[in-house]
N, C-alpha and C positions, 0 to 999 in steps of 0.2 A: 210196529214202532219204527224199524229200519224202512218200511217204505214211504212212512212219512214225512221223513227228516229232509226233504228237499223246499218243505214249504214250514217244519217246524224251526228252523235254522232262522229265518225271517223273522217270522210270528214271534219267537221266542223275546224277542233283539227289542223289536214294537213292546211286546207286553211288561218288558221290564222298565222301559223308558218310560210310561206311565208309571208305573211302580216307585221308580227314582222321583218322578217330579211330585208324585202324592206326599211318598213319603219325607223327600225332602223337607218341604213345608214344616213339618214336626221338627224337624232334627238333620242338618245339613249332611253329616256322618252316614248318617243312614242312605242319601243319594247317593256317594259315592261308594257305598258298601255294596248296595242294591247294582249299581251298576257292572261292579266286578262281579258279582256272582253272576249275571247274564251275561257275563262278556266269556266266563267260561265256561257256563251252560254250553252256550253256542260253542266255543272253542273245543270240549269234549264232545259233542255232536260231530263236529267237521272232520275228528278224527275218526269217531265211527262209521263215518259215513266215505271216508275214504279208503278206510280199513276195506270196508263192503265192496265198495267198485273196483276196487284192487283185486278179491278173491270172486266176487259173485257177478262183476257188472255194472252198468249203467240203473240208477232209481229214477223212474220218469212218476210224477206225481200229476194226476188231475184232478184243479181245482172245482168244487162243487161236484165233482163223479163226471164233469163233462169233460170225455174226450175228448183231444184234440182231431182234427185243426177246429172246430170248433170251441172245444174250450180250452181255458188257460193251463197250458203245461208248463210244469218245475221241472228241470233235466239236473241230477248228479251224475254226472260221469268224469271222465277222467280230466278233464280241462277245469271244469267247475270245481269240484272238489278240491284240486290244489288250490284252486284260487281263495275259495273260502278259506282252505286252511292258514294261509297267509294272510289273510283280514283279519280271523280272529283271535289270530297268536299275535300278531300285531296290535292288534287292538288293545284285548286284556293286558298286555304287556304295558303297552299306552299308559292304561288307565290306571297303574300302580302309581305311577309317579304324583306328586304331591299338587294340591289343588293352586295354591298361592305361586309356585315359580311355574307352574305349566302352563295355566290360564290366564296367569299375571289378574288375580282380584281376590278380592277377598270372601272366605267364605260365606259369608249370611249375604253375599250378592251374586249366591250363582244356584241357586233354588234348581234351577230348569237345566243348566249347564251340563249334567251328565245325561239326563234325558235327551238333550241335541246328540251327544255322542253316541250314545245308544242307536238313536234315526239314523245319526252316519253311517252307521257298522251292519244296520238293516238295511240300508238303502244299496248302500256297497254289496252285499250277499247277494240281495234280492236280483241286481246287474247280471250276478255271474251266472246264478240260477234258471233266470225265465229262460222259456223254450218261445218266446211271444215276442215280436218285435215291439209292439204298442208296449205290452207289461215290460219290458226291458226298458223303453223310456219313461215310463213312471216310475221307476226304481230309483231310474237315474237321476231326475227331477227329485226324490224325496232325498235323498244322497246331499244333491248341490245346495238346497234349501236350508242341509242343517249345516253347511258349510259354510253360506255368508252370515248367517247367523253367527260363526265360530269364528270368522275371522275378521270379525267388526272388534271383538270384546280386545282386540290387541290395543297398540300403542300408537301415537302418532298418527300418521295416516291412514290407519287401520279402515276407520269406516269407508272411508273413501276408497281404498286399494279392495273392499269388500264388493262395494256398490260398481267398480269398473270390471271386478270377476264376474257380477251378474249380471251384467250386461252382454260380455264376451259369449258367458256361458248360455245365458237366453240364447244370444245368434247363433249358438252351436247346436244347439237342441231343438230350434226350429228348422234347421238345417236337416238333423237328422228325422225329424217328424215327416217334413215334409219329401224328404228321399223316401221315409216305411208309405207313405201315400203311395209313392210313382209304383214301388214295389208290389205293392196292395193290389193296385186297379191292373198290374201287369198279370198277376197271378191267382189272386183272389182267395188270399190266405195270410193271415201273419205269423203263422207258426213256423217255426224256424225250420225245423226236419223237412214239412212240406212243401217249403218254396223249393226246399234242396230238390227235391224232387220233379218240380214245374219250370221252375225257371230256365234251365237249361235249353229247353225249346223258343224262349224268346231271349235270348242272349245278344239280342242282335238290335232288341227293340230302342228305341231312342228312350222310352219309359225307363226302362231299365239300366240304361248307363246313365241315362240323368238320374236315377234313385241311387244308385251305387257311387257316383258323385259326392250328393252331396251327402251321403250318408258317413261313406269316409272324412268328408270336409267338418262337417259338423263334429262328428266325435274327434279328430285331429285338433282341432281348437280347444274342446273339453282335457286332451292330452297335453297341449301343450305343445303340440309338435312346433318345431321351427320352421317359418316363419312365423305357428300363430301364436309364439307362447309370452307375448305380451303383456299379458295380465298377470303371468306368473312369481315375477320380479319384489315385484312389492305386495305382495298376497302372502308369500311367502317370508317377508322381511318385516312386517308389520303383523303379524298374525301373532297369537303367542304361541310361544315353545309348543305345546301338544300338538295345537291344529294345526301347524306347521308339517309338524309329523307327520300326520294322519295324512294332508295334502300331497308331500313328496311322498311318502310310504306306501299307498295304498288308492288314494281316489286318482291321480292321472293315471296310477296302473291299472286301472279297472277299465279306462277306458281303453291301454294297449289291451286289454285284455278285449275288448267289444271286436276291435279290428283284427286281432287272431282270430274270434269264433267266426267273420263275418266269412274270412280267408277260408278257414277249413273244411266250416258246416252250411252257411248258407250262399255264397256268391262262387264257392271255391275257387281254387288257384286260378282255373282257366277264365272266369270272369275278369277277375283282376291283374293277371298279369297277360293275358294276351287282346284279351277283348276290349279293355281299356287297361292302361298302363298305371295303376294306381300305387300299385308294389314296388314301382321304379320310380315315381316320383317320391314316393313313401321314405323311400332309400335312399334317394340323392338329398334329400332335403333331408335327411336326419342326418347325414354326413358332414351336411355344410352346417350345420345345427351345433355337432360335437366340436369342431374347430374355434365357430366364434362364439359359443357360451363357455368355452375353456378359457379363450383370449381375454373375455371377458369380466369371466372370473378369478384371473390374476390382477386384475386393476383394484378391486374392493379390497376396502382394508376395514368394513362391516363384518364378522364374521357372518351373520345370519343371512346378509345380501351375498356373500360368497358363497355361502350354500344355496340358495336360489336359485343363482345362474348355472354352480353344479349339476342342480335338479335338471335343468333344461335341456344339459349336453349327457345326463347319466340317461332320463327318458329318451334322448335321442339313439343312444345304442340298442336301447327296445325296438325302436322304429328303424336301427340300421338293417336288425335281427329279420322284420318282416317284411323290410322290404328285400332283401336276399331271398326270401317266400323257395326255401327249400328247407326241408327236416332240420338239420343241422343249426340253419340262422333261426328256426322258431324256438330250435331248444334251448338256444341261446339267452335267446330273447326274454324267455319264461322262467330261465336261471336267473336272470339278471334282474325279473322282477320281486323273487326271493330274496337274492342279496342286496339291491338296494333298497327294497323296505327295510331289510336291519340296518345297511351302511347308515343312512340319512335317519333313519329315529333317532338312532345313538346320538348324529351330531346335533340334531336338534334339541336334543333332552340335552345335550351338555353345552350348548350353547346359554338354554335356561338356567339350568344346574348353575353356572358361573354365575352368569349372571347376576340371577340372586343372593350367591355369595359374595360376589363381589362388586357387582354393579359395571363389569368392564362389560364394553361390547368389542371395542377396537381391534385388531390382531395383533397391534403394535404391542400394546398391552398385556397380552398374555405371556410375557415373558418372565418364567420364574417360575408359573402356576405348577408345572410338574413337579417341583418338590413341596410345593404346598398342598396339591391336590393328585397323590400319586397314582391315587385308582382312579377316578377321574379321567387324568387324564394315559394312562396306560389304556382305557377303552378307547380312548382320541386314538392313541397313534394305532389300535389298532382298524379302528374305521376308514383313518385316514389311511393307511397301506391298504386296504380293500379296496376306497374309492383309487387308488392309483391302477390298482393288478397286481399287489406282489402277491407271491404266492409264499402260506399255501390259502391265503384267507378265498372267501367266497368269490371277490368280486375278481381275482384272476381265474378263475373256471369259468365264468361266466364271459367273461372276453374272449377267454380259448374259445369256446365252443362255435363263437363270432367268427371268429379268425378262422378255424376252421371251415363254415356258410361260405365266405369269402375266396376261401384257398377252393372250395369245389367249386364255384363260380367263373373260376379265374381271375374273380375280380380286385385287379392290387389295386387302386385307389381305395376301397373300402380296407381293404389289410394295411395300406401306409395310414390311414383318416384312424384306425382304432391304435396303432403302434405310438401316433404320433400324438394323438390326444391324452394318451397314458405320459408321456414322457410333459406336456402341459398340467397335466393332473400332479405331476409328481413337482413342479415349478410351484404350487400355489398351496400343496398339503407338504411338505416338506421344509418352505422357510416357514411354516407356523412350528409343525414339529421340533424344529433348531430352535425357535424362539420360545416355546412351552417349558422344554429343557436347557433351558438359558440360567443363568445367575440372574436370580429376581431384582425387580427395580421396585417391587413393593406398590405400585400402582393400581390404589384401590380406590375408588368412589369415595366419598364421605358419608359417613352412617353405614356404609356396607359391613358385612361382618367377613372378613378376612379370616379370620382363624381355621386354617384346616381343612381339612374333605368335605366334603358334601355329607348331607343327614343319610343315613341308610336304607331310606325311601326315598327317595333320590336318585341311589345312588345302586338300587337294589334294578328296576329295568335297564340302567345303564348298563351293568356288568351282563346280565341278559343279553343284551343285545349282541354286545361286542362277545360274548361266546357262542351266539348263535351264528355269528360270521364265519368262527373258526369252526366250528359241527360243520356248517354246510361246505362248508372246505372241503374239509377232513371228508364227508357223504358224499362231495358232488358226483360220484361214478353211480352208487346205489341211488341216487337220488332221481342223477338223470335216464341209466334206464327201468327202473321202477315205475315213474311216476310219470317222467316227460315224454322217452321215446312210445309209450302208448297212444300221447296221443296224435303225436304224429307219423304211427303205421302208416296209417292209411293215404300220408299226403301223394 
């Protein structure tokens, strides 16, 4: 059973999204019941299966008995493993929250609707999992697929802001198709371990820095990195509350996640940082990235578009993390995809949460909600002090560990770009905070329902979250060397 679980983790995720959209059909309850229970099928798997590589090793799975490089291999080991486990704690956690403020629709119109999330949560796994460059772009593809799907069903410009994501994300994916080609015909394998192996003798090849190119280029765009993170703005601002979520929390970190394993397992460090320079451009563009999506996101007085641009300058400190491309900035980097999957769920479920309560989106307007919404908003302030750095929450360990990448580097421009983006960060989540806990103006929608907290399903992954920031705090020493510095022994 434990040596399955690298392709039953996937399969699982597929098989219940059928499940949900059959049984939906009958009884809409029963989809989203069906879809919790697979959401923490898989989430009890991810811990076993972590459990295991932590005491036994790496679980390599081949698909149909054919070994690789010939056939399709599944890899759990110590990179994969965390990652699932953060898609699928994320996930299930997700999925508690109530169908009407998360999806914004009502239920006898969303039959199918946890079935796409389901494909998200498989697509995403199946990313971290292949040991296969081709099966690693199919994963990805079924990932993005149920993502314009998810982020049409918003408001406003939803469809539109859906249809310009899959455009971007088409040109990123043939981007990277076309790089596992140069790769392919350089080496004449798509298995991940065995290019590690071959490729090093043509390191030199033109095949090989234009595969390596655009393979970076393409997944950077699917990331979001700055400059390419254009599509991200209004994807995430029209999207509903969930897939909001799901997008900052989990699907562009999957793709920092592509460009760690490219670094470590197949092109490693020497490809990318001396042979062509991709880890310094990686880094100077996510530098210039955290500055102007901070500058940027002190002008919105959207909350939801404030978070957007957030998302753009938080994924940037991932990308400050590898392109630093030493132990320290990766561990960072991998911290920080931990903590800002909880930072930004929390603010997105309580973006929703309000909402629906109240019908406010404006910031202006939030002022008062802390005594009308006290739990509520006590997980804000404590999301909002992570996304700044105080400590002791998650997201200042996960800066330390940055700063520290930087300080071995010698590199003080990267140590003033993360000091000075916090003290930005602390500008745009601190007058909301003042204004949260303000003497209310009573500024509510017409027809909204004011009265109170939020329902308890609501209200129940919120407070999850926002203690999941403080656990990881409170863990980040056992966390990072248990789980992270393993996997960067070897850099």
């Amino acid at each position: 059973m434990i040596q399955n679980l690298p392709i039953l983790i996937p399969i699982s995720l597929i098989l219940f999204a059928f499940l949900s959209a059959f049984l939906g059909v009958m009884r809409f309850r029963l989809s989203q019941s069906v879809a919790l229970l697979g959401a923490l099928i898989s989430l009890v798997m991810a811990v076993f299966g972590l459990n295991h590589v932590l005491q036994e090793g790496a679980i390599s799975y081949h698909l149909g008995g054919w070994p690789p490089p010939e056939g399709i291999e599944f890899v759990l080991d110590h990179l994969s493993a965390f990652m699932v486990l953060v898609i699928t704690l994320v996930g299930f956690i997700l999925l508690i929250f109530p169908t009407r403020p998360g999806f914004l629709m009502d239920e006898q119109r969303g039959v199918p609707l946890y079935a796409m999330v389901l494909m998200l949560i498989a697509g995403l796994c199946g990313v971290v999992l292949s040991g296969d460059l081709f099966n690693l772009y199919v994963f990805l593809e079924i990932a993005s697929l149920s993502t314009y799907a998810l982020v049409s069903l918003g408001s406003g410009r939803a469809a539109f802001s859906s249809f310009r994501y899959l455009i971007m994300a088409t040109i990123g994916g043939s981007f990277y198709l076309l790089g596992v080609g140069f790769i392919y015909f350089s080496v004449g394998t798509l298995n991940m371990a065995d290019i590690l192996q071959h490729l090093p003798a043509v390191y030199d090849s033109p095949a090989v820095i234009g595969g390596a190119v655009l393979i970076v280029a393409g997944i950077a765009l699917k990331m979001a990195l700055f400059p390419l993170h254009t599509w991200l703005p209004d994807a995430h601002s029209y999207a509903p509350p969930i897939v909001a979520a799901f997008l900052a929390a989990v699907q562009i970190e999957v793709s920092a996640y592509v460009i760690i394993r490219f670094l470590l397992d197949v092109f490693t460090p020497e490809l990318m940082t001396a042979t062509v320079p991709l880890t310094t451009v990686i880094g100077w563009a996510s530098a210039a990235g955290i500055i102007v999506a901070s500058v940027i996101a002190i002008a919105q007085t959207d909350f939801k578009r404030m978070l957007a641009y957030s998302t753009v300058g938080q994924v940037a400190y991932i990308g400050l993390g590898i392109g630093l491309a030493n132990p320290l900035g990766i561990v960072g980097a991998l911290l920080h995809i931990m903590a800002h999957a909880l930072m930004k769920s929390c603010l997105f479920l309580i973006a929703g949460g309000v909402y629906h309560k109240t019908g406010i989106k404006n910031i202006n307007d939030y002022k008062g909600l802390g005594r009308r919404m006290p739990w509520t908003m006590a997980a804000f302030t404590v999301s909002a002090l992570a996304m700044i750095g105080i400590p002791p929450t998650a997201g200042f360990f996960s800066k330390w560990y940055l700063l520290l990448g930087s300080f071995d580097q010698s590199n003080w421009v990267f140590v003033g770009v993360i000091l000075g983006s916090s003290l930005l960060n602390a500008v745009y989540f601190f007058r909301l905070i003042e204004k949260v806990f303000a003497p209310s103006e009573d500024k509510v929608e017409k027809g909204a329902d004011s009265r109170g907290e939020l329902s308890w399903r609501m209200l129940l992954p919120i407070i999850l979250f926002a203690a999941g920031i403080l656990v990881v705090g409170a863990l980040n020493v056992f966390i990072v060397d248990r789980f992270l510095m393993p996997i960067v022994a070897g850099f």
